[in-house]
C-alpha positions in Angstrom: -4.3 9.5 12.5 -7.1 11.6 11.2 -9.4 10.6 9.0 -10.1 14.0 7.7 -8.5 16.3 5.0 -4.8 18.1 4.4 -3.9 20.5 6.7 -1.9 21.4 3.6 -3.6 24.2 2.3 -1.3 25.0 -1.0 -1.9 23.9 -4.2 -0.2 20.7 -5.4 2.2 21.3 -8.2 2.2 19.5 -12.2 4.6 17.3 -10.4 3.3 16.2 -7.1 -0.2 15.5 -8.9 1.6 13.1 -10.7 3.9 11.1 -8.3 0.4 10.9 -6.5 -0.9 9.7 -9.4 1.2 7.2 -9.9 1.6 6.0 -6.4 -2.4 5.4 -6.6 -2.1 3.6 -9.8 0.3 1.4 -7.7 -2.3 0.6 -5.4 -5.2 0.2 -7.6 -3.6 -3.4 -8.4 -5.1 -6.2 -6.1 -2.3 -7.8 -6.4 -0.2 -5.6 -4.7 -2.7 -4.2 -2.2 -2.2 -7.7 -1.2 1.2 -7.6 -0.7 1.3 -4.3 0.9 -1.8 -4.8 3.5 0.5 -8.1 4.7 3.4 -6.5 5.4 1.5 -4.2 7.5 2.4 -7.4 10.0 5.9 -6.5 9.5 8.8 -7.5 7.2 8.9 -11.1 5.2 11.1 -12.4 2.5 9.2 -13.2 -0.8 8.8 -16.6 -0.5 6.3 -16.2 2.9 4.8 -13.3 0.9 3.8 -15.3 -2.3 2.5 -18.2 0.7 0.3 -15.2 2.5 -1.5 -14.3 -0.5 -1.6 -17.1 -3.0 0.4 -15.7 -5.6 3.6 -17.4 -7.4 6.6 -15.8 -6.0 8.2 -14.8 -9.2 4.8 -12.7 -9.6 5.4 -11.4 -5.9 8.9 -10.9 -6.9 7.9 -8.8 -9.9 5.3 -6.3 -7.6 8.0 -5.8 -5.0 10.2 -4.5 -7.2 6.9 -1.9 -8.5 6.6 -1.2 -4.9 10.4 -0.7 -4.3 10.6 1.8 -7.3 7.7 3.5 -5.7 9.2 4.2 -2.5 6.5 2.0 -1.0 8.3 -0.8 0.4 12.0 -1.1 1.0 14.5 -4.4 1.4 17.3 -5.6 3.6 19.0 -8.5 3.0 19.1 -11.2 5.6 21.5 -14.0 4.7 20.6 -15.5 1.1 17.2 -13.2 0.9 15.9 -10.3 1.0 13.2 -9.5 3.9 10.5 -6.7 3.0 8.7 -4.2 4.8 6.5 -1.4 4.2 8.6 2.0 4.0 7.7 3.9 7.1 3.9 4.6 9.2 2.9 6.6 6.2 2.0 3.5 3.5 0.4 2.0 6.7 -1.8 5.1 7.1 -2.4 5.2 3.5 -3.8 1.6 3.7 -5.5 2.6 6.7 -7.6 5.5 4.9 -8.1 3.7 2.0 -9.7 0.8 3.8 -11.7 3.5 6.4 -13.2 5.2 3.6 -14.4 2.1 1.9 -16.0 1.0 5.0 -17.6 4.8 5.4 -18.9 4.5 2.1 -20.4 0.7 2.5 -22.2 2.1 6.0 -23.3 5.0 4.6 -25.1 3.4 1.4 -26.6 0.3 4.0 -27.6 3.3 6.1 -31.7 3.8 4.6 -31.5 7.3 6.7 -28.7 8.7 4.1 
């Protein structure tokens, strides 16, 4: 993974800018940045979710279902509930650069040389 730009050279249409859009929204709640940065681990059900990050699980249940609608996480079922787990590598990268570039940008403005 590359922590550099697009190799995707072409302009973004009306309608990619705004699925991006409103995947970033997504992630611009702690809440689910949470959620999502756990089940980097691997898959859980909700219940082990809500106990991860400190949050009632009818309030994790509510963000999944954000996140499933997004295309961000997906679930299988596994007896009487539902396990969850990031959608592929990509929301993992996209974590992954999101938290590299804020740890770029809190070096570079501790760095007196910049």
């Amino acid at each position: 993974m590359g922590h550099g730009v697009s190799s995707d050279a072409r302009p973004a249409t009306e309608a990619e800018v705004a699925r991006v859009a409103e995947t970033l929204r997504a992630l611009s709640t702690p809440s689910r940045l949470r959620i999502l940065l756990h089940l980097v681990a691997g898959p859980c059900a909700a219940g082990e979710i809500a106990t991860a990050v400190e949050m009632e699980q009818s309030a994790v249940s509510h963000q999944l279902r954000i996140l499933r609608q997004l295309g961000l996480v997906v679930a299988t079922r596994s007896g009487r509930s539902m396990r969850y787990r990031l959608y592929d590598d990509h929301v993992a990268q996209l974590l992954d650069e999101a938290r590299y570039h804020v740890e770029h940008l809190r070096l570079r403005a501790a760095d007196p040389a910049s």
